[in-house]
C-alpha positions in Angstrom: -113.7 305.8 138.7 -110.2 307.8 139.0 -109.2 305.9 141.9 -110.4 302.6 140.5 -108.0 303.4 137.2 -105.1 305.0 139.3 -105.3 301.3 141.4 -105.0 299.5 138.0 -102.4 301.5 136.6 -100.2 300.7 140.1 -101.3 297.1 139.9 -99.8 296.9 136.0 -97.0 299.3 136.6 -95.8 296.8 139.4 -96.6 293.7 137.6 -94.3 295.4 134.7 -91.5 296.4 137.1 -91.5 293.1 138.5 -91.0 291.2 135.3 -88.3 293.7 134.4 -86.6 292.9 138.1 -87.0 289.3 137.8 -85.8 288.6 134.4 -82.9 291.2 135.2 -82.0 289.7 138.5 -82.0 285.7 137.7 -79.0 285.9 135.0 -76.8 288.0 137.7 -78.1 285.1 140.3 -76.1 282.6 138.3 -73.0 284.6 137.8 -73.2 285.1 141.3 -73.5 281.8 141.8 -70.3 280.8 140.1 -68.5 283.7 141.2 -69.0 282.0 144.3 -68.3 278.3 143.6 -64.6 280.1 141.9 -64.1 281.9 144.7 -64.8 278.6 147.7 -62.3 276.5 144.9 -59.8 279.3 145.5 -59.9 279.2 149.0 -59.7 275.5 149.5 -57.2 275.5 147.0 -54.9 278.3 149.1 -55.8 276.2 152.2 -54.7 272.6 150.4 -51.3 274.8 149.6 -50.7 275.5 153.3 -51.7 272.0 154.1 -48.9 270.7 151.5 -46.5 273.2 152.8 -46.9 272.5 156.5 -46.6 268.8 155.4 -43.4 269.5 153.2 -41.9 270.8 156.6 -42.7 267.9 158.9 -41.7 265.5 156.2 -38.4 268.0 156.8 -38.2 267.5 160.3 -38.7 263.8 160.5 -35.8 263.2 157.8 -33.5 265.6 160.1 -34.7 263.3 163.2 -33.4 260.6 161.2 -30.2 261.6 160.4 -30.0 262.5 164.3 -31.1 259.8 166.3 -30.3 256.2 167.3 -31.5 253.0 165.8 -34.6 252.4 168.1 -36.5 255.8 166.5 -36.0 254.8 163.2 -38.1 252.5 162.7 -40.9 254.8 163.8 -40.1 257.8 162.3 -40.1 255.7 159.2 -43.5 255.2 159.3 -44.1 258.4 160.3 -42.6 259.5 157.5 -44.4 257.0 155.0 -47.5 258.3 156.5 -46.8 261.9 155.5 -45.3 260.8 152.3 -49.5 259.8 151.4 -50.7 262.5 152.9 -49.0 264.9 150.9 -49.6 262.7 147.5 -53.2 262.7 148.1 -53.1 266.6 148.9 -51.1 267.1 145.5 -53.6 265.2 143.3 -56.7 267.1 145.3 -54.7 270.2 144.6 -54.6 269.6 140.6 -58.5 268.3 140.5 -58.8 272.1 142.4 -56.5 274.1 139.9 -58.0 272.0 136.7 -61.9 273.1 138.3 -60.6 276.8 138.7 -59.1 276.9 135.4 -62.6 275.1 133.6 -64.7 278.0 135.6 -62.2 280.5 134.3 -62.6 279.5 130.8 -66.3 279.1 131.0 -67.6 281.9 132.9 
């Protein structure tokens, strides 16, 4: 009889616990969760930055080539140059999409 009452009690006592775990645990899941989506939107954001910045300095480069070389480069260095121009347009307007997403998760945690 005392074992069969000492079994129960366990069985309740972890039932019990495990309610308190679950219901404690699933709120801090979704913190978590967004704590993580903040902190992935961060690092792509840093790593558009770069991007824009390495960009910035090619677009740099290919302007000095300009200024430097003969009439048969221009023409391609041009393009080059055009191409760069949309690469680092489209990087901006990721960029602000990012930074508008960081700044909604930081107002809503």
């Amino acid at each position: 009889m005392k074992l069969k009452l000492t079994i129960l009690i366990l069985i309740i006592v972890i039932s019990i616990g495990s309610i308190i775990i679950a219901t404690d645990f699933f709120p801090n899941l979704k913190y978590v969760e967004i704590s993580n989506q903040y902190e992935n939107l961060l690092k792509y954001k840093n790593e558009l930055e770069k991007i824009n910045e390495y960009n910035q300095e090619i677009l740099k480069d290919l302007e000095y080539q300009i200024t430097n070389s003969d009439d048969a480069n221009i023409s391609q260095i041009n393009n080059e140059i055009d191409v760069i121009n949309r690469v680092i347009i489209e990087n901006k307007l990721e960029l602000e999409e990012i930074i508008i997403k960081l700044s909604q998760i930081e107002s809503n945690p």
